[in-house]
C-alpha positions, 0 to 999 in steps of 0.5 A: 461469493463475495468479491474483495475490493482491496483499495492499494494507493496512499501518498506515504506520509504517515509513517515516514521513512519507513514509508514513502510515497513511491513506496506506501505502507501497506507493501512494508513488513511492519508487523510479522514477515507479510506486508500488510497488503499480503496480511489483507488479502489472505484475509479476505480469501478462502471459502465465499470469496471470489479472486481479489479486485485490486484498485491501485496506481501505474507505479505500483501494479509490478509489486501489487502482482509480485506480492499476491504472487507471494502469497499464492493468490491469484486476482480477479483483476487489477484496476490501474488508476490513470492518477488518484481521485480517493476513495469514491471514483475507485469503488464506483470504478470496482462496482462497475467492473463487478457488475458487468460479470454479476450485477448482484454480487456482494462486494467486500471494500477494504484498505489494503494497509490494515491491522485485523490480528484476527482474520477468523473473526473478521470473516465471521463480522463480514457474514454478519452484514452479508444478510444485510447487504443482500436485502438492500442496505449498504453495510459499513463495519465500525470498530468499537473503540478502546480508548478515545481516539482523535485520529478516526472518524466516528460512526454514530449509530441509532441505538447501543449495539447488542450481540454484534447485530447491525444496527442503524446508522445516524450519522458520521462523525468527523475527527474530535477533540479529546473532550468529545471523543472521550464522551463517545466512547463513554456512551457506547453508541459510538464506533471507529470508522475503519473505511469498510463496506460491504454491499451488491454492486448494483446498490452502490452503483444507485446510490452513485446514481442518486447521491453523486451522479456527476461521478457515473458519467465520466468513470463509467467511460473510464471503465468502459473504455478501459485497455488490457496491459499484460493482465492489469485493466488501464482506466481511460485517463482522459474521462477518469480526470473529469471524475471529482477527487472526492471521498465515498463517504462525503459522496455517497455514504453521508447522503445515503438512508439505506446504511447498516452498521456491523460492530466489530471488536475483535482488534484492529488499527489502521496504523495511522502513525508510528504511535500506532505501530508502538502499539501494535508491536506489543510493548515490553512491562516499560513500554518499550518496542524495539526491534531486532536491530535496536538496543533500549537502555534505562528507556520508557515508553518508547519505540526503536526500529532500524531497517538496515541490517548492519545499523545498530540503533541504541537508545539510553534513557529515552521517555515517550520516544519514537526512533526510526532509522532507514538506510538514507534517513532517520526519525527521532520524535516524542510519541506525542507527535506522532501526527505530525511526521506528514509536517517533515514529509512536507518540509523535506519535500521544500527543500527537495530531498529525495527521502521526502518521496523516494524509497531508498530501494527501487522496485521495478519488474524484475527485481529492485535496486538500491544505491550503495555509494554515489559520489561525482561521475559515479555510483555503485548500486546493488541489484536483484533479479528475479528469477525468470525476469530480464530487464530490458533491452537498453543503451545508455547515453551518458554512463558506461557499467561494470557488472559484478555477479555475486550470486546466481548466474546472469544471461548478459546481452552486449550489442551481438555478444551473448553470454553467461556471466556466473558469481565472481565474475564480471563484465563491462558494458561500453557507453552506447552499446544495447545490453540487455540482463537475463536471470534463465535460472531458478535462483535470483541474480545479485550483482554489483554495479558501478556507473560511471559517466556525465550523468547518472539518472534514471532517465537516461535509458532508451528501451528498444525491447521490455517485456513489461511494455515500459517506454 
C-alpha cells in the first residue's frame, strides 16, 4: 500500500484574487466542479493507496475535512501545523507519523493544487518508481517539458530517459532565463520539477538523519508530543518553531546519491499563474478563454473569468489580456505579467486592504458567510449552514442582529427561548443575549443577517459552547 502525503498550505499569491491567502487555490474550482485538492486526492485513491495523510494549517483543517468529505474519502489523518516551515519540516513530520504504524511503507508526497488531466497515467508513473523506491532510492516524478518554462525548476538527469524507465539524477536545476531553458528542453536530458516523491518512510527519515539532522530533533518532538483535536493531529508548537523554514529539496534532495527520476508526460501544470490557468482551460481558435460569465469581443489571446454570478465581464478588442473579476476585486493584466500578480498582492497589503489576504466569503465549520453591504454602524451578511452543523453558542458586546431564514428552517437559541425559525420568517437577537444557530434538518440554512451596533468585527463574539473547541 502506498500512503498519499497530500501537502495543503500555500500563501495565495499567484492567482489573485480568485485565490488568497486566507483562501489558497488548491480549494477553488478552477478547472471543472472539483477543487484541486479534490481532483489531487481522488487521484491518488483507489487500489494500493492507504487513506490520505493531509499536512495543512489550523485555518484550514474545517475545509481539508468538509471537501474530502465531499469527495467521499475519508483520511488517514490530518497533521495541523502550528505555523508553516515549507516543505522539509512537514514531510519529515508525515514520514514520522508514517513510520510509527509502518516503518517500511511507501509514501507518495504530492502538492495538493496540481493539474494531472490523466489520473490513470499518473498511477501507472507512480508503479514505475514503487519498484525503486522499495530497494532504497528516493524517487522523484519530472515532468517532460513542452516548452521552455521559466517558471519551474529543472531536473537534470544522467542520460536521455527511455520507455519511461527511472533514470538517475545529476542535479537540480534552479529556475532559467529563457536562453537556457530553451537549450534544456532541446536536449532532452532536462525534466520539470513538479515537487513529487515517492519513497519508504524509513529512507527519507535517513536521509533527514544524514543531510539535515538539526530538523529531526525538534519535529520529531513535534510529532511525538502531538495532541488530538476532534480527529486532526496538532503538532507541538513550541519545538516545531525551533524546525528551519527550509525546503526538501535544499535539505535533503540536493545533498542526497541515492535519487532516481521517473519521467512522466502525460500533462500536467502546477498553475503557477492565471497564464497557466489560460492554458489549461483550453482556449478558443483566437486564443480566447472565457467563462460562463464573460463575453469576448474581437479579443485575442486572452482569458476573461467572472466569479460572481450576476457580473457580467465584457471584453472588446483585448490582445494577450488577462481579466478577472471577483465579487470585492478585479484584475486587469497582459499575460506577460502573469508572475507579477504576487507584486499587487504586496502592494495591496501596504496599503492594508483586505482583498490582499481575505477571501471575500468566510468559510468556517458550519458553513460560511459573506458580506453583502456594510456601511456606518451596520452590515448585511448572507449566511449558510450546513445541514447537521451549529454555530456556537454566543453573545455579542457590541452589535445586535436581525435573522432573516430564506431557506431551510433554523433551531435559534435566545438566552432560554428555543425555537424554530422556517423560510420567510425572521427573529431578533438583542445586544447581550447568548444565542446560538442550529440546522437539525437534511437541507442547508440560508439566511439574511443585519448587524447593527458600535462595532462590527469578528472578534467581538465570546463563545461559551462550540462544538468545533474554538476560543
Amino acid at each position: 500500500m502506498i500512503t498519499p502525503v497530500l501537502l495543503c498550505g500555500g500563501s495565495g499569491t499567484r492567482l489573485w484574487p480568485l485565490s488568497r491567502k486566507s483562501y489558497p487555490k488548491q480549494f477553488a474550482a478552477i478547472l471543472g466542479e472539483q477543487t484541486l485538492f479534490q481532483a489531487s486526492a481522488q487521484r491518488l485513491s483507489g487500489p494500493g493507496y492507504a487513506p490520505p495523510v493531509v499536512v495543512t494549517a489550523s485555518d484550514f483543517r474545517f475545509i481539508v475535512t468538509e471537501q474530502l468529505h465531499h469527495a467521499g474519502i475519508d483520511p488517514g489523518a490530518i497533521l495541523i501545523e502550528p505555523e508553516g516551515r515549507n516543505t522539509a519540516p512537514a514531510i519529515l513530520a508525515a514520514a514520522l507519523h508514517v513510520a510509527a504504524s509502518d516503518p517500511d511503507g511507501l509514501m507518495l508526497v504530492a502538492p495538493s493544487d496540481h493539474v494531472v488531466p490523466d489520473a490513470a497515467a499518473f498511477r501507472a508513473t507512480v508503479e514505475t518508481g514503487a519498484a525503486s523506491a522499495r530497494a532504497g532510492q528516493l524517487v522523484t516524478f519530472g515532468i517532460t517539458p513542452t516548452y521552455p518554462e521559466t517558471g519551474y525548476g529543472y531536473l537534470e538527469l544522467s542520460t536521455v530517459p527511455e520507455d519511461g524507465a527511472p533514470v538517475p539524477l545529476t542535479r537540480f536545476v534552479e529556475k532559467p532565463d529563457a536562453e537556457h531553458a530553451a537549450a534544456m528542453v532541446a536536449d532532452g536530458r532536462h525534466l520539470w520539477n513538479g515537487g513529487i516523491f515517492l519513497f519508504r518512510s524509513s529512507d527519507i527519515i535517513a536521509a533527514f538523519e544524514a543531510h539535515a539532522p538539526d530538523l529531526v530533533a525538534p519535529v520529531r518532538a513535534a510529532v511525538e508530543a502531538a495532541t488530538p483535536d476532534l480527529g486532526f493531529l496538532r503538532l507541538a508548537p513550541e519545538p516545531w518553531a525551533e524546525a528551519e523554514d527550509i525546503s526538501i529539496d535544499y535539505a535533503v534532495m540536493e545533498r542526497a546519491d541515492n535519487l532516481s527520476v521517473v519521467p512522466f508526460e502525460a500533462g500536467w501544470s502546477d498553475l503557477g499563474g492565471w497564464d497557466a490557468v489560460w492554458r489549461e482551460t483550453g482556449p478558443d481558435g483566437d486564443g480566447v478563454a472565457a467563462s460562463t460569465g464573460a463575453t469576448a469581443i474581437d479579443c485575442s489571446d486572452t482569458l476573461l473569468r467572472s466569479e460572481v454570478d450576476t457580473l457580467e465581464l465584457v471584453g472588446i478588442g483585448l490582445d494577450n489580456i488577462i481579466a478577472v473579476a471577483m465579487p470585492d476585486a478585479v484584475l486587469v493584466a497582459d499575460k506577460s505579467r502573469a508572475q507579477d500578480v504576487k507584486e499587487a498582492v504586496a502592494a495591496l497589503k501596504e496599503k492594508q486592504a483586505l482583498q490582499a489576504t481575505t477571501f471575500p466569503k468566510e468559510h468556517r465549520p458550519w458553513g460560511w458567510f459573506e458580506s453583502l453591504v456594510i456601511g456606518q454602524r451596520f452590515q448585511v451578511k448572507r449566511i449558510h449552514v450546513h445541514p447537521g452543523a451549529a454555530l456556537s453558542l454566543q453573545s455579542h458586546h457590541h452589535r445586535s442582529e436581525h435573522w432573516i431564514v430564506v431557506e431551510g428552517t433554523a433551531k435559534v437559541t435566545v438566552d432560554d427561548e428555543v425555537k424554530l425559525v422556517s423560510e420567510n420568517q425572521s427573529i431578533y437577537i438583542p445586544l447581550g443575549a447568548k444565542h446560538r444557530l442550529e440546522n437539525p434538518g437534511k437541507v442547508p440554512i440560508g439566511l439574511i443577517e443585519v448587524q447593527t451596533g458600535s462595532y462590527l468585527g469578528e472578534d467581538d463574539i465570546v463563545r461559551y459552547e462550540d462544538v468545533y473547541a474554538r476560543r
